[in-house]
N, CA, C and O atoms as CSV, one atom per row, in Angstrom:
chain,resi,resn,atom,element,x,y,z
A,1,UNK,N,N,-3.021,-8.420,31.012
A,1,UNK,CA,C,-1.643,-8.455,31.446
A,1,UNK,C,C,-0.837,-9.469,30.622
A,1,UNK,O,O,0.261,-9.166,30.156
A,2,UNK,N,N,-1.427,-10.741,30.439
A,2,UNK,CA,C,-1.162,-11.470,29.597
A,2,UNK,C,C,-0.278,-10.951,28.053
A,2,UNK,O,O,0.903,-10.977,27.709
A,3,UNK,N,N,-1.449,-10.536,27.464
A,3,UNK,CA,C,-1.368,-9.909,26.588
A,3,UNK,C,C,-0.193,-8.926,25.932
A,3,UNK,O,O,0.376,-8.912,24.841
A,4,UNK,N,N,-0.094,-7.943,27.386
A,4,UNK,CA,C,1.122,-7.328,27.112
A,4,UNK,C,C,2.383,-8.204,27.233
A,4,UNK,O,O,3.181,-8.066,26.306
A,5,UNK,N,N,2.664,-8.950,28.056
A,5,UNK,CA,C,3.641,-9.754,27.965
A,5,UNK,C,C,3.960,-10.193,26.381
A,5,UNK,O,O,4.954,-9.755,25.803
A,6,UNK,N,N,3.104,-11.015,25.804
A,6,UNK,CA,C,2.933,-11.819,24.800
A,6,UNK,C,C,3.579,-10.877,23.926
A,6,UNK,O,O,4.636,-11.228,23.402
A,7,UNK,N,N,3.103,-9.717,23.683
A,7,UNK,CA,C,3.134,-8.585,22.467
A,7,UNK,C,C,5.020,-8.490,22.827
A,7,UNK,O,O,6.003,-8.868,22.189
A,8,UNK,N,N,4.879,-7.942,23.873
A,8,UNK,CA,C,6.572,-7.505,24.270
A,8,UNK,C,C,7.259,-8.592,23.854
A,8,UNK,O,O,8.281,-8.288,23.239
A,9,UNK,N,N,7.050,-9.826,23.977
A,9,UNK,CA,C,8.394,-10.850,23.901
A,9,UNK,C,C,8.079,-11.651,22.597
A,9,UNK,O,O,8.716,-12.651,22.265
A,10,UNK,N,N,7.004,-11.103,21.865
A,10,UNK,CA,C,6.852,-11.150,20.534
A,10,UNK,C,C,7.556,-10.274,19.573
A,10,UNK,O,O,8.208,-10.794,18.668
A,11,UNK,N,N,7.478,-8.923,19.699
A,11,UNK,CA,C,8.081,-8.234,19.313
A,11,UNK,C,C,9.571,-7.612,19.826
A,11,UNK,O,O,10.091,-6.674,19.222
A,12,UNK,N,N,10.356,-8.400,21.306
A,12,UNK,CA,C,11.284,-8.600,21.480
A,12,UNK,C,C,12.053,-9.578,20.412
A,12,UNK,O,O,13.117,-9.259,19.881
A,13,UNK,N,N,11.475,-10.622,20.210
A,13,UNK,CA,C,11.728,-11.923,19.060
A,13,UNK,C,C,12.069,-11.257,18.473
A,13,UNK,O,O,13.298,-11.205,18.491
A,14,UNK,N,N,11.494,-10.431,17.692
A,14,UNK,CA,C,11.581,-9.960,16.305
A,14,UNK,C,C,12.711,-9.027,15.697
A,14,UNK,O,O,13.365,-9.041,14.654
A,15,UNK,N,N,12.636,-8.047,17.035
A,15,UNK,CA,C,14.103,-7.260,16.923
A,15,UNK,C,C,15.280,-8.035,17.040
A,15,UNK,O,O,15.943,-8.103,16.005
A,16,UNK,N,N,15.808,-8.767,18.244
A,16,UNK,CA,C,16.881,-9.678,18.286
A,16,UNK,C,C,17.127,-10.231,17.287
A,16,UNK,O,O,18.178,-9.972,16.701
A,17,UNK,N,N,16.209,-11.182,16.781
A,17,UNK,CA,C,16.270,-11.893,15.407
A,17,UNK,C,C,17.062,-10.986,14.353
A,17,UNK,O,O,18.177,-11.189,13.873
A,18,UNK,N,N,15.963,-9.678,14.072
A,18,UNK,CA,C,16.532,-9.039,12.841
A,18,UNK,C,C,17.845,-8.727,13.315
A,18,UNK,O,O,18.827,-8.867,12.586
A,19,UNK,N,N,17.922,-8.314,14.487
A,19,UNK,CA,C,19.057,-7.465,14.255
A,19,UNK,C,C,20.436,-8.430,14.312
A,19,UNK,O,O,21.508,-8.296,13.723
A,20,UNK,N,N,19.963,-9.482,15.282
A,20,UNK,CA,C,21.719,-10.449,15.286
A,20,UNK,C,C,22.035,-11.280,13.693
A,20,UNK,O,O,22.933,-12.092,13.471
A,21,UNK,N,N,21.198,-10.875,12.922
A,21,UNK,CA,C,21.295,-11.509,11.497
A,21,UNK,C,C,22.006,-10.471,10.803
A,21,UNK,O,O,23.001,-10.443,10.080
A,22,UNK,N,N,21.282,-9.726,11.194
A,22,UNK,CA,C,21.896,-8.175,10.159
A,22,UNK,C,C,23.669,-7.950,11.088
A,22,UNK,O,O,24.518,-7.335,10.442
A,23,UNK,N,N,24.014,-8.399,12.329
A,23,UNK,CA,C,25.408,-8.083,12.524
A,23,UNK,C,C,26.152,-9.498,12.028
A,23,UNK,O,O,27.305,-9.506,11.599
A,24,UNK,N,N,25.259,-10.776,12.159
A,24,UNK,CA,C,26.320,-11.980,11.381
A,24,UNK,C,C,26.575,-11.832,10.039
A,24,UNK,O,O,27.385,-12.607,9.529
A,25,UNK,N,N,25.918,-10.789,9.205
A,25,UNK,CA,C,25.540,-10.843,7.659
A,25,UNK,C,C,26.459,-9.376,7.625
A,25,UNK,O,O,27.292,-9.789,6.818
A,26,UNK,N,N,26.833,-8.204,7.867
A,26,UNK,CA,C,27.498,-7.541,7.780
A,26,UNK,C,C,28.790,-7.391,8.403
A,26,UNK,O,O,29.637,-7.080,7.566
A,27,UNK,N,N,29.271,-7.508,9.646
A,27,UNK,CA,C,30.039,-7.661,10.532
A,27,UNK,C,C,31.054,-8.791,11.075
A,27,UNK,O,O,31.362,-8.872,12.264
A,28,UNK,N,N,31.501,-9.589,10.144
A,28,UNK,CA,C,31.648,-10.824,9.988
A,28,UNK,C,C,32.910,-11.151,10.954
A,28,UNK,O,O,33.069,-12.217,11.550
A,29,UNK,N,N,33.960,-9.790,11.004
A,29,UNK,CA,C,35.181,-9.897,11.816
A,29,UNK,C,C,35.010,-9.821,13.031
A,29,UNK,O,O,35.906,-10.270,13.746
A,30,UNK,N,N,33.370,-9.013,13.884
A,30,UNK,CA,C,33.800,-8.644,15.058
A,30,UNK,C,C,32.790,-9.043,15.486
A,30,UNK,O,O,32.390,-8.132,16.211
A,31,UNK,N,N,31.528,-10.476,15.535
A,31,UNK,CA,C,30.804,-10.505,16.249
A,31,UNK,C,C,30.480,-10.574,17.570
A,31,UNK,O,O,29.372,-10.456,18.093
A,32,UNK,N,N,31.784,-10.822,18.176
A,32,UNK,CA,C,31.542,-11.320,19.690
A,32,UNK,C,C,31.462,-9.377,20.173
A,32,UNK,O,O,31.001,-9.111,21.283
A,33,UNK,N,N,31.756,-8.658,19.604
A,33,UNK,CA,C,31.850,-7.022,20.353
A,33,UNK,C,C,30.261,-6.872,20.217
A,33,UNK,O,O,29.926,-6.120,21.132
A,34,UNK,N,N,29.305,-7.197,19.592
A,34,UNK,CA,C,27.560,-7.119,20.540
A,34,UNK,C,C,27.320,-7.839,20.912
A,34,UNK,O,O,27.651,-9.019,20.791
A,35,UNK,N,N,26.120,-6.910,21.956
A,35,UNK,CA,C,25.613,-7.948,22.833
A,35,UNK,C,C,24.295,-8.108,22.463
A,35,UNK,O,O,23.922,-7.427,21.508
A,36,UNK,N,N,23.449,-8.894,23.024
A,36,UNK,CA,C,21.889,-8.822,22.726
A,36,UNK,C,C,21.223,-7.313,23.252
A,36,UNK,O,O,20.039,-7.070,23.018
A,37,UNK,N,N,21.909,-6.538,23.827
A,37,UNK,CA,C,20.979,-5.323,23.731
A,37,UNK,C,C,21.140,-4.976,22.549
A,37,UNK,O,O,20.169,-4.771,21.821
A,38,UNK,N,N,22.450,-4.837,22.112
A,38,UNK,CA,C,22.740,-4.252,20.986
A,38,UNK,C,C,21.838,-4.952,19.497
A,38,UNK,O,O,21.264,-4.338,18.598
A,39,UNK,N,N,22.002,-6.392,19.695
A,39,UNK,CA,C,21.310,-6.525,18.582
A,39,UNK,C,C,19.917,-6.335,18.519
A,39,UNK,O,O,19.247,-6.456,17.493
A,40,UNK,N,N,19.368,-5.946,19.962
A,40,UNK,CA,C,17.517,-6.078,20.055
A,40,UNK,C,C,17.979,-4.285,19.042
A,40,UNK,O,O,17.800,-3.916,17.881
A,41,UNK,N,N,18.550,-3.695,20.167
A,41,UNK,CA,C,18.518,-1.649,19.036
A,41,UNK,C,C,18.205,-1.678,17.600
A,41,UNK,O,O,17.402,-1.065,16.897
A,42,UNK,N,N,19.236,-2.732,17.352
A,42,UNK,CA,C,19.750,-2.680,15.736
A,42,UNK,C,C,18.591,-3.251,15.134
A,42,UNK,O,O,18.325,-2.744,14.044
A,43,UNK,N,N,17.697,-4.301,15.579
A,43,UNK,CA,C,16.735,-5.404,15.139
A,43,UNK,C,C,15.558,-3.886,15.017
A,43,UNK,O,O,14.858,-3.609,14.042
A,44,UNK,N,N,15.638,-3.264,16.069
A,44,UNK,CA,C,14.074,-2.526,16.651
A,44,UNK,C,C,14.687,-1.064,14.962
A,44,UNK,O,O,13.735,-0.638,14.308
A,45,UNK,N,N,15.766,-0.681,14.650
A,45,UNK,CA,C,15.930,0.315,14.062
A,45,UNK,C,C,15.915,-0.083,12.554
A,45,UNK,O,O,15.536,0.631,11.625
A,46,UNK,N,N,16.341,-1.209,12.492
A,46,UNK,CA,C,15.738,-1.994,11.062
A,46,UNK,C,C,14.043,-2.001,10.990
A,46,UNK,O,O,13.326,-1.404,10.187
A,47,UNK,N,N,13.779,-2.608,11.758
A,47,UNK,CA,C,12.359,-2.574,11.731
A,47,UNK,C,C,11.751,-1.297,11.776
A,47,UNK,O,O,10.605,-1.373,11.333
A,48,UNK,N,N,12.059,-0.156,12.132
A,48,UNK,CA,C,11.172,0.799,12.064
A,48,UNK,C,C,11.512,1.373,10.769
A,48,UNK,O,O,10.645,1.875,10.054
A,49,UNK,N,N,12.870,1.312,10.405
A,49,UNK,CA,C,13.167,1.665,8.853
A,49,UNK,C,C,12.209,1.050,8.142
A,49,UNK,O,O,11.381,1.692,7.496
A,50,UNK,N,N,12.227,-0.024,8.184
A,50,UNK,CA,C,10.892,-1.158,7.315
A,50,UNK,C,C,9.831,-0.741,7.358
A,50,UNK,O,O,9.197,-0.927,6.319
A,51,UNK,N,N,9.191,-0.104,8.330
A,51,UNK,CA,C,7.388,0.069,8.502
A,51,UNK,C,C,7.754,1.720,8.124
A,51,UNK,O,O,6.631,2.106,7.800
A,52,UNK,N,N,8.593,2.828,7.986
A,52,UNK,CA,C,8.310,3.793,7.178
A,52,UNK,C,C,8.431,3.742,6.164
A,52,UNK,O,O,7.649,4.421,5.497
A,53,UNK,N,N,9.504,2.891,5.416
A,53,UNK,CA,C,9.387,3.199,4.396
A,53,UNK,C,C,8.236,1.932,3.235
A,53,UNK,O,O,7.955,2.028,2.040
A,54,UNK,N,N,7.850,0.881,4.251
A,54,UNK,CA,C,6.467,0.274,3.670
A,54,UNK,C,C,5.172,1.230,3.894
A,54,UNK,O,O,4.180,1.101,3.176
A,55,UNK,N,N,5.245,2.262,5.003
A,55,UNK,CA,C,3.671,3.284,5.027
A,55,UNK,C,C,3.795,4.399,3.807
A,55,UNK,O,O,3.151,5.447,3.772
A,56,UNK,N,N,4.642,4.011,2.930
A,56,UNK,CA,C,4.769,5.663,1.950
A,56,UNK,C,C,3.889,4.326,0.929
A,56,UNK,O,O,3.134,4.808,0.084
A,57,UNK,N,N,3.925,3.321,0.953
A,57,UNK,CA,C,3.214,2.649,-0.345
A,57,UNK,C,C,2.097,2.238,0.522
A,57,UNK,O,O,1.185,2.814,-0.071
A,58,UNK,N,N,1.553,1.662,1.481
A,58,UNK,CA,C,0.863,0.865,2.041
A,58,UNK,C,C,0.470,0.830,3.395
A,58,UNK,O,O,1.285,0.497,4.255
A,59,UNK,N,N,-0.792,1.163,3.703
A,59,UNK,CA,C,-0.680,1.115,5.087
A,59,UNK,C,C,-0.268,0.324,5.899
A,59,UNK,O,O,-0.124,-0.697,5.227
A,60,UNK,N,N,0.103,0.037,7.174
A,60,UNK,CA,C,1.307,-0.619,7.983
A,60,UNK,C,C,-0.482,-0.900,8.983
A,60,UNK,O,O,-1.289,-0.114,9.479
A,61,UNK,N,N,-0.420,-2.301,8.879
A,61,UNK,CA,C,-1.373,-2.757,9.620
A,61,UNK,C,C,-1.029,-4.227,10.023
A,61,UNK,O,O,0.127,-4.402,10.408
A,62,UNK,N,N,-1.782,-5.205,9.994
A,62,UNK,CA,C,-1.004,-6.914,10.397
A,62,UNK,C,C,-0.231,-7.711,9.340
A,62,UNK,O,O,0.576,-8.594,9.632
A,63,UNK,N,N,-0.593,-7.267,7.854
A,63,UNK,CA,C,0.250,-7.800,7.165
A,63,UNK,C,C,1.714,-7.524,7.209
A,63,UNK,O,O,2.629,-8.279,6.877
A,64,UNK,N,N,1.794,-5.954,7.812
A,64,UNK,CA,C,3.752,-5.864,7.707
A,64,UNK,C,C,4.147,-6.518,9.104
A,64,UNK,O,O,5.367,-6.572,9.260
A,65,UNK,N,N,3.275,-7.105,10.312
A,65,UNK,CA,C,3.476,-7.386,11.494
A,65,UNK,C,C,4.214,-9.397,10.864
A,65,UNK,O,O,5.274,-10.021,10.914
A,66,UNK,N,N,2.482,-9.655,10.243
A,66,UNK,CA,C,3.145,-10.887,9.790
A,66,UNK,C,C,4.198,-10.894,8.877
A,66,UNK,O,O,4.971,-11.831,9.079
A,67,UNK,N,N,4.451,-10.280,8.081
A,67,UNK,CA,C,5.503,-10.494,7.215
A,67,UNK,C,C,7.357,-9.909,7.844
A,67,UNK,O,O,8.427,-10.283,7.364
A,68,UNK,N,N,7.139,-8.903,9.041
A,68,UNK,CA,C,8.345,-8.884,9.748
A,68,UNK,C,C,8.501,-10.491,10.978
A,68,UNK,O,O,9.498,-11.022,11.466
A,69,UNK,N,N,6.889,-10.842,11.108
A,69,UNK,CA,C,7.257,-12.343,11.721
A,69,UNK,C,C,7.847,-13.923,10.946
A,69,UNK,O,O,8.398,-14.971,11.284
A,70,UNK,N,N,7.317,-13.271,9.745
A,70,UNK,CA,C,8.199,-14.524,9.309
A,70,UNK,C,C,9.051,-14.566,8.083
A,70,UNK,O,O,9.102,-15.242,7.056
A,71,UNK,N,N,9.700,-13.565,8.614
A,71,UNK,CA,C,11.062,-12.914,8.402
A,71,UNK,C,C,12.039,-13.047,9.762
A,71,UNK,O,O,13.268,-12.980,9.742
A,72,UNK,N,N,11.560,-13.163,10.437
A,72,UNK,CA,C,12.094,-13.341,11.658
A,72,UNK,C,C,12.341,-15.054,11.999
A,72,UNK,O,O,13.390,-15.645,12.257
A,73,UNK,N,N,10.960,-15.558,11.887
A,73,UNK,CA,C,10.913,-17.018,11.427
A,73,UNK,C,C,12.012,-17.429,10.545
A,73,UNK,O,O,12.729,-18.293,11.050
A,74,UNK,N,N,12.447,-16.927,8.991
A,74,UNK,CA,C,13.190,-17.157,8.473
A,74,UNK,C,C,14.699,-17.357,8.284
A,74,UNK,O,O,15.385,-18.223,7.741
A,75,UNK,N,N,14.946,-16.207,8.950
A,75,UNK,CA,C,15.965,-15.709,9.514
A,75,UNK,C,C,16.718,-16.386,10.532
A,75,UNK,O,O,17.945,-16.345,10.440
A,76,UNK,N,N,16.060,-17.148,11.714
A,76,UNK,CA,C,16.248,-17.572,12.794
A,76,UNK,C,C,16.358,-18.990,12.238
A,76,UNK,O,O,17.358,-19.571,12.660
A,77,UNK,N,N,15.585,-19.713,11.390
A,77,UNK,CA,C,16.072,-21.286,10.358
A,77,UNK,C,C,17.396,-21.500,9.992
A,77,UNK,O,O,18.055,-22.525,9.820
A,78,UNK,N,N,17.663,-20.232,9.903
A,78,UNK,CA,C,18.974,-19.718,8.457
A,78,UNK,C,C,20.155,-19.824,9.626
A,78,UNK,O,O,21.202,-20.448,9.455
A,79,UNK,N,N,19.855,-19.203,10.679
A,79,UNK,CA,C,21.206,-19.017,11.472
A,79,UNK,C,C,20.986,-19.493,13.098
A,79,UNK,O,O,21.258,-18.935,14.161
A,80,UNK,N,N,20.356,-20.806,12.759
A,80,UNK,CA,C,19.619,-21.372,14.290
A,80,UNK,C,C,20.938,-22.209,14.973
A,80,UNK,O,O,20.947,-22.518,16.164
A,81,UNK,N,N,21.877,-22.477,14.179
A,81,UNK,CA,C,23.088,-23.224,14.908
A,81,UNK,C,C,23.958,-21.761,15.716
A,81,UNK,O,O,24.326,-21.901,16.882
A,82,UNK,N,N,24.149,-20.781,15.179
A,82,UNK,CA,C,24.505,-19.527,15.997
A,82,UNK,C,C,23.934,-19.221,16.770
A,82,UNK,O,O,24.297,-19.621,17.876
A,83,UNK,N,N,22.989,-18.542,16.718
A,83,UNK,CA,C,21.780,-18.401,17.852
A,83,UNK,C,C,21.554,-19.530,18.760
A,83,UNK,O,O,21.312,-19.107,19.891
A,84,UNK,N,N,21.544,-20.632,18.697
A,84,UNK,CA,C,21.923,-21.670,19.658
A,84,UNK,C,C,22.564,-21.496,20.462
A,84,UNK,O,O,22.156,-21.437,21.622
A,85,UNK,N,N,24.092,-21.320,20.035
A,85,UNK,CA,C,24.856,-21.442,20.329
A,85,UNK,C,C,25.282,-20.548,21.477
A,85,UNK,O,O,26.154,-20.936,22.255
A,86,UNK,N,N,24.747,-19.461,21.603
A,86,UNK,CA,C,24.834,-18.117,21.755
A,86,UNK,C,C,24.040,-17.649,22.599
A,86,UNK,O,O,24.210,-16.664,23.317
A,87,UNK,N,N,22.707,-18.686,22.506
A,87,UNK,CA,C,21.425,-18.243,23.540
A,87,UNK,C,C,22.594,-19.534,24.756
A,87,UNK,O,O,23.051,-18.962,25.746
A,88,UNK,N,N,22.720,-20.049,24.708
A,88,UNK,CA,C,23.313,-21.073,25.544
A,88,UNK,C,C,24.437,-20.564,26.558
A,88,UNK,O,O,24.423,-20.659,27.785
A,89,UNK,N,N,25.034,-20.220,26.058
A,89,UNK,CA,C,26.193,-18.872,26.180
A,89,UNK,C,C,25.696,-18.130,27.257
A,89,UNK,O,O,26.076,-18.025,28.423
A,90,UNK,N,N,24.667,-17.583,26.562
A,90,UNK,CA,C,24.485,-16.288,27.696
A,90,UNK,C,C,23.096,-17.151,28.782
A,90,UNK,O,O,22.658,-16.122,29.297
A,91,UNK,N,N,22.575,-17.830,29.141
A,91,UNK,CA,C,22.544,-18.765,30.243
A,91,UNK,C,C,23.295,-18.942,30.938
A,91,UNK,O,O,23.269,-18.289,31.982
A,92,UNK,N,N,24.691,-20.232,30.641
A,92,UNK,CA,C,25.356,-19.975,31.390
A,92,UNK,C,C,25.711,-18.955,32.245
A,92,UNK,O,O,25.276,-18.795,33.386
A,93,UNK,N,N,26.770,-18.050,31.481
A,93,UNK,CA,C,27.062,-16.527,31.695
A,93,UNK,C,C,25.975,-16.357,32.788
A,93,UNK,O,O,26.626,-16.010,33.773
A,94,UNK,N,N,24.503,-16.423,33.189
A,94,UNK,CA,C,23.447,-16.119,33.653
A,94,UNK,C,C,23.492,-16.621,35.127
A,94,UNK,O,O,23.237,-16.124,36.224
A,95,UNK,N,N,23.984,-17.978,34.608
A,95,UNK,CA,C,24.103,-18.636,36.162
A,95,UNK,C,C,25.197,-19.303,36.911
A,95,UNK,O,O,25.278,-20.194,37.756
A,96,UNK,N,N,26.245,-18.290,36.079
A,96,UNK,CA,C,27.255,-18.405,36.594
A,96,UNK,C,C,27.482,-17.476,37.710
A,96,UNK,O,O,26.920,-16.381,37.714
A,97,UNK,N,N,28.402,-17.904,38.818
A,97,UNK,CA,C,28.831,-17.192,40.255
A,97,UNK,C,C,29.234,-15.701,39.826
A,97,UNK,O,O,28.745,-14.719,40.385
A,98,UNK,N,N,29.926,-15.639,39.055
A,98,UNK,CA,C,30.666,-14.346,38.429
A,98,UNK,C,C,29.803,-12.986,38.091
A,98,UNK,O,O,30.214,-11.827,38.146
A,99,UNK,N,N,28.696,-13.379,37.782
A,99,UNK,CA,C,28.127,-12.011,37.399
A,99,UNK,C,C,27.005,-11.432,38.551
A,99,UNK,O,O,26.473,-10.339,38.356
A,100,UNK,N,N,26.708,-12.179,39.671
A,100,UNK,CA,C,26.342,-12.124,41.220
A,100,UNK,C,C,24.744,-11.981,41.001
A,100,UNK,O,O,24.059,-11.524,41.916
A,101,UNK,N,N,24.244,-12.321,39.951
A,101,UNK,CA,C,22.534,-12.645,40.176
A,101,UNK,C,C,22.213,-13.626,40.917
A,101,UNK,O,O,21.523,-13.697,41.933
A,102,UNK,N,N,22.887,-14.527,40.200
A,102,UNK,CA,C,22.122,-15.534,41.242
A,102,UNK,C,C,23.125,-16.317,42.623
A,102,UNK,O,O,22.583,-17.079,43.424
């Protein structure tokens, strides 16, 4: 059970990462219009672009796992004052009265 957790919010990491990089790096006028679902989609549709078109040269085994992790690692160095900023953000937002979770 463990396990699956681990994998999911491992490879949750990974999409978010890619993908809120790929909308600060293209999208420069309109970032506040996604949200983190949106960037996990965009992160998860990059990445699968990546592992087909790395299986036409190479089989797709732990090296493209590690090398989309630290790419993700990288990525997240590069733009850790945004993402900060942003994971903080949506906390609040989280536990604030307004959105009636908690």
């Amino acid at each position: 059970m463990f396990v699956i957790l681990f994998c999911f919010l491992a490879t949750s990491f990974i999409f978010a990462i890619l993908g809120k990089s790929f909308v600060l790096q293209f999208d420069k006028t309109k970032q506040d219009n996604y949200t983190f679902t949106d960037s996990f989609f965009i992160g998860l549709c990059l990445a699968g672009s990546f592992l087909n078109i790395w299986s036409l040269f190479l089989p797709t085994n732990f090296f493209s796992l590690l090398f989309l992790s630290f790419l993700s690692c990288f990525l997240l160095y590069i733009n850790f004052k945004i993402l900060k900023k942003e994971f903080l953000n949506n906390i609040k937002w989280f536990y604030s009265e307004k959105n009636g979770f908690i």
